[in-house]
C-alpha positions in Angstrom: 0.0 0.0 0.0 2.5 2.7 1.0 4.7 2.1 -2.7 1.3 2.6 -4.4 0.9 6.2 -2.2 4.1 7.4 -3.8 2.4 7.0 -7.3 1.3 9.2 -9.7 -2.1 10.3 -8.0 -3.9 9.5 -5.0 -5.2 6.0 -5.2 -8.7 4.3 -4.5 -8.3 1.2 -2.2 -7.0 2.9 1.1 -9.0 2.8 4.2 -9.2 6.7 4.1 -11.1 5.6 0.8 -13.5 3.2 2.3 -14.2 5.5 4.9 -15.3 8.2 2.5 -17.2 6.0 0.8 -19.1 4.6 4.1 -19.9 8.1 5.4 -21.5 9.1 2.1 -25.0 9.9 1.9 -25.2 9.0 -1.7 -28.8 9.0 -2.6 -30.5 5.1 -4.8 -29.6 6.9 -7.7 -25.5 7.4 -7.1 -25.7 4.0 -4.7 -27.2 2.5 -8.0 -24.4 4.2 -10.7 -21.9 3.7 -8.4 -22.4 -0.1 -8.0 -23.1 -0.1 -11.5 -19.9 1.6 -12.9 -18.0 -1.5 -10.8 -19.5 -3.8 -12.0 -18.9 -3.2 -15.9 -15.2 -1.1 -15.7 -12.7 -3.0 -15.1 -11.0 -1.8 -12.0 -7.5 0.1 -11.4 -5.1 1.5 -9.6 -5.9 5.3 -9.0 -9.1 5.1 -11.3 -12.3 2.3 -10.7 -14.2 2.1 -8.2 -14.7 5.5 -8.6 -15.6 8.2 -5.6 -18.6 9.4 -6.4 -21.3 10.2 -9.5 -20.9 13.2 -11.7 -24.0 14.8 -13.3 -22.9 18.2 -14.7 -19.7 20.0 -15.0 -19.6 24.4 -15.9 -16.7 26.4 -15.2 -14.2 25.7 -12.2 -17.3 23.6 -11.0 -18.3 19.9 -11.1 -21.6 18.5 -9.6 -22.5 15.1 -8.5 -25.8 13.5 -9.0 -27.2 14.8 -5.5 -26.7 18.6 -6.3 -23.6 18.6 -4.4 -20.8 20.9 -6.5 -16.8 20.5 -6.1 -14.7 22.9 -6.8 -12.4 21.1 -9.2 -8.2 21.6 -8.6 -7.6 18.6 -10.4 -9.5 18.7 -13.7 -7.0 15.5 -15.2 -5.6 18.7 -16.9 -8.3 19.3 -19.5 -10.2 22.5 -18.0 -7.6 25.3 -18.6 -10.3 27.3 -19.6 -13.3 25.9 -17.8 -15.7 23.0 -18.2 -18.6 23.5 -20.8 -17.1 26.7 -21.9 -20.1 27.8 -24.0 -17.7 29.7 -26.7 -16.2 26.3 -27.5 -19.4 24.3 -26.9 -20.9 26.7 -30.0 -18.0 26.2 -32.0 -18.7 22.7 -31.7 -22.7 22.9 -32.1 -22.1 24.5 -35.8 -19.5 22.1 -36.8 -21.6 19.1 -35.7 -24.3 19.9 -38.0 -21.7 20.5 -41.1 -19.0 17.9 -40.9 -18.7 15.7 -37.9 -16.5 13.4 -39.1 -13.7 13.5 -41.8 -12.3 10.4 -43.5 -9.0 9.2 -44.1 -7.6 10.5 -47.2 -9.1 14.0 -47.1 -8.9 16.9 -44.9 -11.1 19.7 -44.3 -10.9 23.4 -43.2 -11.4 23.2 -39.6 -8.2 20.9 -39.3 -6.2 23.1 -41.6 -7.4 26.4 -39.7 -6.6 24.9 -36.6 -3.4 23.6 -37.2 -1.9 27.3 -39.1 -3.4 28.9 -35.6 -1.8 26.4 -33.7 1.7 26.7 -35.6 1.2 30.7 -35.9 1.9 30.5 -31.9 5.1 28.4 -31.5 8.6 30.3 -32.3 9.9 29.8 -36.1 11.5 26.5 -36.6 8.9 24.4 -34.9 6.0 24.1 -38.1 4.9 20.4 -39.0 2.8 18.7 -36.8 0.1 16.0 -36.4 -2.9 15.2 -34.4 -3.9 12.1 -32.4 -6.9 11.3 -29.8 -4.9 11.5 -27.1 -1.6 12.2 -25.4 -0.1 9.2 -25.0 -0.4 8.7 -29.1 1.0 11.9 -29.8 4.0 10.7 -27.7 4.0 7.4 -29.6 4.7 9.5 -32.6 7.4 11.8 -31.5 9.5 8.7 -30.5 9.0 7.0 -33.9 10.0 10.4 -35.3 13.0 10.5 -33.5 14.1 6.7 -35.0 13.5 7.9 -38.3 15.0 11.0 -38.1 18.3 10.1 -36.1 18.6 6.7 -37.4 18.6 5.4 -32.6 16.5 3.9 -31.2 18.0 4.5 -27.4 16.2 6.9 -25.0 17.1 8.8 -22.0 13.9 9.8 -19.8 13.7 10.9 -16.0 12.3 8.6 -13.3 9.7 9.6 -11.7 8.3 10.9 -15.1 4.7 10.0 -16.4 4.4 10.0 -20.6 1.3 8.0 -20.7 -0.5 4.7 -20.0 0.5 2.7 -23.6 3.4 0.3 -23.8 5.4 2.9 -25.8 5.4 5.5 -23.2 5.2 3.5 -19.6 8.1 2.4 -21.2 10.3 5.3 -21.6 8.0 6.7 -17.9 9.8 6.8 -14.6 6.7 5.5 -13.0 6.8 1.7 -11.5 3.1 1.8 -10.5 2.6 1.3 -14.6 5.0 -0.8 -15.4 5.0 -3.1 -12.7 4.3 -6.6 -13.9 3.8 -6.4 -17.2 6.8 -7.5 -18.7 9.3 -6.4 -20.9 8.9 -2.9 -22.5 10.1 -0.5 -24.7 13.7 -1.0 -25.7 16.6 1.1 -24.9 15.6 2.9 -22.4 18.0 5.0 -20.1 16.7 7.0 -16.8 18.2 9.4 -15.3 17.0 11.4 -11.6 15.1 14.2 -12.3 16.4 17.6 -12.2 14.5 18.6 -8.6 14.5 15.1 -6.8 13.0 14.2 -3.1 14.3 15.6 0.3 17.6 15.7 -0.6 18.2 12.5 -3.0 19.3 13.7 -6.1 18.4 17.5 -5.9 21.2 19.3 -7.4 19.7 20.4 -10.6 23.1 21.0 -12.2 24.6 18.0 -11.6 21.9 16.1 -12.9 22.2 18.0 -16.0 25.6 17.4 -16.3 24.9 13.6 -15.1 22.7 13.4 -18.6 25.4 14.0 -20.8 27.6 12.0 -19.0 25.0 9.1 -20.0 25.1 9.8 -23.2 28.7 9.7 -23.7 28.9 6.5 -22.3 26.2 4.6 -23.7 25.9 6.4 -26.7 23.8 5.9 -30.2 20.8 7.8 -28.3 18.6 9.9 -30.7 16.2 11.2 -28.3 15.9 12.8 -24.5 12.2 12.7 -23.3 11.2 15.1 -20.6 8.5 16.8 -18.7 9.4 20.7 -19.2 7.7 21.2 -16.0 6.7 17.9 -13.7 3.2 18.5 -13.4 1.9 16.0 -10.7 4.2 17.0 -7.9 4.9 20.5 -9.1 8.7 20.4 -9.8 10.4 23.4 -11.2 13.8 23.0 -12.6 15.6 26.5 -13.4 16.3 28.3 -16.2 20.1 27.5 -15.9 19.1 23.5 -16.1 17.1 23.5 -19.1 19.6 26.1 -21.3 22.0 23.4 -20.4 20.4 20.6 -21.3 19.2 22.2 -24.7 22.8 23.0 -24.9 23.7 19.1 -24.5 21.5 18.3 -27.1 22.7 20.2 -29.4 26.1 19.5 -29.3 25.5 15.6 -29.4 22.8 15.7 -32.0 20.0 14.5 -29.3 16.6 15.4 -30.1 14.6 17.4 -27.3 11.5 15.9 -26.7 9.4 18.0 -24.4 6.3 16.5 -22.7 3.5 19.7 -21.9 0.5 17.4 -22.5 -0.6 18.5 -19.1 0.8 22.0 -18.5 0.6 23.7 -21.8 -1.7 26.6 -22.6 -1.5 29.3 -20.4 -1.0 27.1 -17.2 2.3 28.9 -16.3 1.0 32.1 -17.6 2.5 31.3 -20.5 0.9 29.7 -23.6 3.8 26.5 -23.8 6.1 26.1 -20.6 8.7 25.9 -22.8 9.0 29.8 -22.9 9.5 30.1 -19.2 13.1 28.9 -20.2 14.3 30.7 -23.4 14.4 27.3 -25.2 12.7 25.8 -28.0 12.4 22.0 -28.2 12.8 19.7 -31.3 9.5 18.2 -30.7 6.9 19.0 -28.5 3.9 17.2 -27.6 0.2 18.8 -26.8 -2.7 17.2 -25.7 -5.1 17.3 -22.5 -6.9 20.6 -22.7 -6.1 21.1 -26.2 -9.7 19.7 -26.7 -11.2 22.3 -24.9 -12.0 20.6 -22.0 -14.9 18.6 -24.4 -12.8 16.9 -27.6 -10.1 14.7 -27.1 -7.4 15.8 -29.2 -3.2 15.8 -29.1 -0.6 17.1 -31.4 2.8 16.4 -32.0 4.7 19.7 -33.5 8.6 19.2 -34.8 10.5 20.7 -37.5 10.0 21.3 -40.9 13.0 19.3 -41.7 11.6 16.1 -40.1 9.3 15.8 -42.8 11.3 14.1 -45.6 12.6 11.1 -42.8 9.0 10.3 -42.2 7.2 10.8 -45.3 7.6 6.9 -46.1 5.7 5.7 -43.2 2.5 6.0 -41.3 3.5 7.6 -38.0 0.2 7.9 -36.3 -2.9 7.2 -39.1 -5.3 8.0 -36.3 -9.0 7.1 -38.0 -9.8 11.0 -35.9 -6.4 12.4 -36.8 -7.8 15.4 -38.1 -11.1 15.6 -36.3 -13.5 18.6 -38.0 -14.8 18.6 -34.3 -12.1 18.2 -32.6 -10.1 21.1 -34.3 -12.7 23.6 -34.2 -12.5 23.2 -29.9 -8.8 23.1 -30.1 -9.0 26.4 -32.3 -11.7 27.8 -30.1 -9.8 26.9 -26.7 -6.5 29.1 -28.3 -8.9 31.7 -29.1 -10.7 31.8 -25.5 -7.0 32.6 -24.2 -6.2 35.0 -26.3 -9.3 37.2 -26.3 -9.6 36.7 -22.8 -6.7 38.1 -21.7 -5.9 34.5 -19.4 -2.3 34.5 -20.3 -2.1 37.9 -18.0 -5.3 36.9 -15.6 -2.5 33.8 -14.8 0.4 35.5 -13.8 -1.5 38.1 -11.6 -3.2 35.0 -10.3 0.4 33.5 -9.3 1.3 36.0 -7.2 -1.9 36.0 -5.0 -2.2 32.4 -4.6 2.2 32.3 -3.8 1.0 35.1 -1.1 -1.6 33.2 0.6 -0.1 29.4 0.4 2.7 31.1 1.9 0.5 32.5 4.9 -1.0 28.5 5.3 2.6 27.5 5.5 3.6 30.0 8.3 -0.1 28.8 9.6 0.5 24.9 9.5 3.6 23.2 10.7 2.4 20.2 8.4 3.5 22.2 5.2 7.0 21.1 4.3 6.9 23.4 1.3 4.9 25.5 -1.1 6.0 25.8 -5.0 4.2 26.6 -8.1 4.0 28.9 -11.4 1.1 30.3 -12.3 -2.0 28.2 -11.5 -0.4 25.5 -10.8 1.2 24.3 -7.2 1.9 21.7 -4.8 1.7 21.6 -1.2 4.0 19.3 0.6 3.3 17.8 4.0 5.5 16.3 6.3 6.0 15.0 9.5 7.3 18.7 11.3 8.8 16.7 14.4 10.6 14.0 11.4 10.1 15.2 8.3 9.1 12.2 7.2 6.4 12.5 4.0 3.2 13.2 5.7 0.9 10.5 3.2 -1.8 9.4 5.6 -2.6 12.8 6.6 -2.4 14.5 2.8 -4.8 11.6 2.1 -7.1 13.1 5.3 -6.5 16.3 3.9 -8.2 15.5 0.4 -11.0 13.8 1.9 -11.9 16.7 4.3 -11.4 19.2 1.1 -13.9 17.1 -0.7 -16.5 16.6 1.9 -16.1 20.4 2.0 -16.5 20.7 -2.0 -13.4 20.3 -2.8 -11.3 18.3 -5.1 -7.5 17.9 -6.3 -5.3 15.2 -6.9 -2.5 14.3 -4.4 0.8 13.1 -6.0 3.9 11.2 -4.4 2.1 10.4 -1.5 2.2 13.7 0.4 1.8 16.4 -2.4 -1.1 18.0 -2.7 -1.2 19.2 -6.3 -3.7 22.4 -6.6 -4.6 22.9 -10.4 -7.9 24.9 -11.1 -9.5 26.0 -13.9 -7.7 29.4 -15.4 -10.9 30.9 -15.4 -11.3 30.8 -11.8 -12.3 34.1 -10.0 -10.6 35.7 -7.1 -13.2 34.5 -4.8 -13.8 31.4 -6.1 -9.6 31.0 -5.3 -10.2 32.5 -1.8 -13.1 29.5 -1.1 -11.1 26.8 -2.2 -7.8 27.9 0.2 -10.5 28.7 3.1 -11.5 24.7 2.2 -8.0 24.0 2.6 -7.3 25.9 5.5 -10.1 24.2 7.8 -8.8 20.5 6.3 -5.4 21.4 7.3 -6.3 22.4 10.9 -8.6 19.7 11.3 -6.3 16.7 10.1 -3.5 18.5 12.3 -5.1 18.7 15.2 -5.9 15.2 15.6 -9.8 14.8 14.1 -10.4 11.3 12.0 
């Protein structure tokens, strides 16, 4: 039980979970889904049997079947511009009633608008791309692309890293809680520690850059290093100064740059790719999450223009909704929500109020080890203040409280408490969810069960 804590997300078989579940007052109908939904899915770490039964989602908001609404910090990274956003929602209604679907073989202006918007954004040098249903595709392609186009098949990736559920990318993910019994995986893979590790093992950003191109010195023939730009479940940060000199590595040893901003792309750092937090550009990037919108599933892999000749001779992704009419008008929509909007700016003026008052609940609560984020998204760290040992049973208390209070976020690692809301969020709605927080904090610390 305590390895499957320090996974990925919070999971669903503790007995802080079966206590949540015994003091609901779901009503027949969610008792009846609920029972339902087990009996059909088949059940996972971190995903079946589910918590509870959703009947309507609109804004920052979600609400269950009862009436009862959550205020949503987790959102699985799709709702960067809010759930149901009715400007994407009518982009979608007029497409549906024109083309719904487009067949292999032909395109159609919606995917062609969508992807010149799309491109139009990213700096010069970065202009082919393709689309895929979701994420974990679009990273299926970009590590085809880099066989093809560097002629190795060797990969360096982080641990602790998450690229998807597939064989392809829980293979080249840091992960165990995926890979763990299935068997042999993707082929030359090399992991390195991450450039922030945990209290104190590995955390010298530097060296572990440096420690990357010592890798591939020695092992050499890799084409390709894989990487989260920014680690989005636990909130890890590496500097400017680390990612200039990795870029740097790259370059000098002919290593594509894959960067991974499936979950923290458009406008979740206050920027529109995390990427430009840095001053780098990557060779490929991969998109995904709440490219859709928050409605359409939809991922894109974007590289150069010069990778188009290596894989013009085979069928990197043939997706049958590669270039989904519906799709692309909510991915084009979504871009042009942020823009007219203004939610690039709205983020960074909501970074500095929410790094004000998390800092205020860490002076507050001895049981916050550490507070770190960038723009709307951050974690909270709890630990032990007499050991500071990871605090996991109590960050799991923590959630539960927030989410008998309405509300709901993921926790990562066992003890982080990642807080990731929608970017449309108003001031007070911010203000309620930290008050939410607040309480669960002083109640959890003070001894209540």
């Amino acid at each position: 039980m305590q390895d499957q804590l320090k996974s990925e997300g919070d999971i669903n078989i503790s007995e802080n979970r079966k206590k949540w579940q015994e003091n609901q007052a779901y009503s027949d109908e969610a008792k009846f889904i609920l029972r339902e939904d087990a009996k059909y899915f088949l059940h996972q770490s971190m995903s079946t049997p589910c918590l509870d039964v959703l009947n309507k989602c609109e804004g920052p908001f979600l609400e269950n079947v009862d009436g009862k609404r959550y205020l949503d910090f987790h959102g699985n990274n799709v709702h960067q511009i809010g759930f149901a956003n009715p400007f994407v929602i009518e982009q979608i209604r007029q497409q549906l009633t024109i083309l719904p679907f487009s067949t292999r073989r032909f395109t159609n202006k919606a995917a062609v608008d969508f992807a010149r918007k799309l491109i139009s954004l990213l700096p010069a040098g970065l202009d082919r791309l393709l689309l895929a249903p979701g994420g974990t595709s679009a990273i299926g392609i970009a590590l085809k692309i880099a066989r093809l186009v560097t002629g190795k098949h060797k990969v360096i990736s982080n641990w602790d890293s998450f690229h998807g559920a597939s064989l392809d990318s829980i293979g080249v993910g840091g992960e165990a809680v995926f890979r763990q019994n299935i068997g042999p995986l993707f082929p030359g893979v090399m992991r390195i520690p991450p450039p922030m590790g945990n209290r104190g093992v590995f955390d010298d950003e530097m060296k572990n850059a440096n420690y990357l191109e010592y890798t591939i010195e020695k092992e050499g023939e890799i084409g390709a290093f894989i990487a989260e730009t920014i680690r989005n479940t636990d909130v890890r940060i590496p500097s400017k100064e680390y990612w200039q000199r990795v870029r740097e590595i790259c370059t000098a040893h002919d290593i594509l740059l894959i960067l991974d901003e499936i979950p923290i792309a458009l406008g979740r750092t206050g920027k529109m790719f995390a990427f430009e937090n840095f001053g780098i550009k990557p060779d490929i990037l991969c998109l995904g999450k709440g490219l859709g919108g928050g409605i359409m599933p939809l991922a894109a892999m974007i590289c150069k223009e010069e990778f188009n000749d290596a894989a013009g001779n085979i069928s990197l992704g043939h997706y049958t909704h590669e270039k989904s009419p519906l799709g692309c008008v909510a991915a084009h929509a979504a871009l042009d929500f942020i823009e007219k909007e203004g939610i690039l700016k709205k983020v960074e003026n909501d970074e500095k109020w929410m790094k004000q008052e998390l800092i205020k609940l860490k002076n507050k609560h001895a049981i916050i080890d550490d507070i770190r984020g960038i723009g709307l998204l951050w974690g909270v760290e709890l630990a032990s203040p007499q050991t500071k040992a990871p605090a996991a049973d109590q960050a799991e208390r923590v959630m539960y409280r927030c989410l008998e209070n309405g509300l709901s976020f993921k926790v990562s690692q066992g003890n982080v408490l990642q807080l990731s809301p929608a970017l449309t969020i108003t001031p007070t709605e911010l203000k309620q969810a930290l008050n939410i927080l607040d309480e669960a904090l002083a109640y959890v610390s003070n001894g209540e069960k």
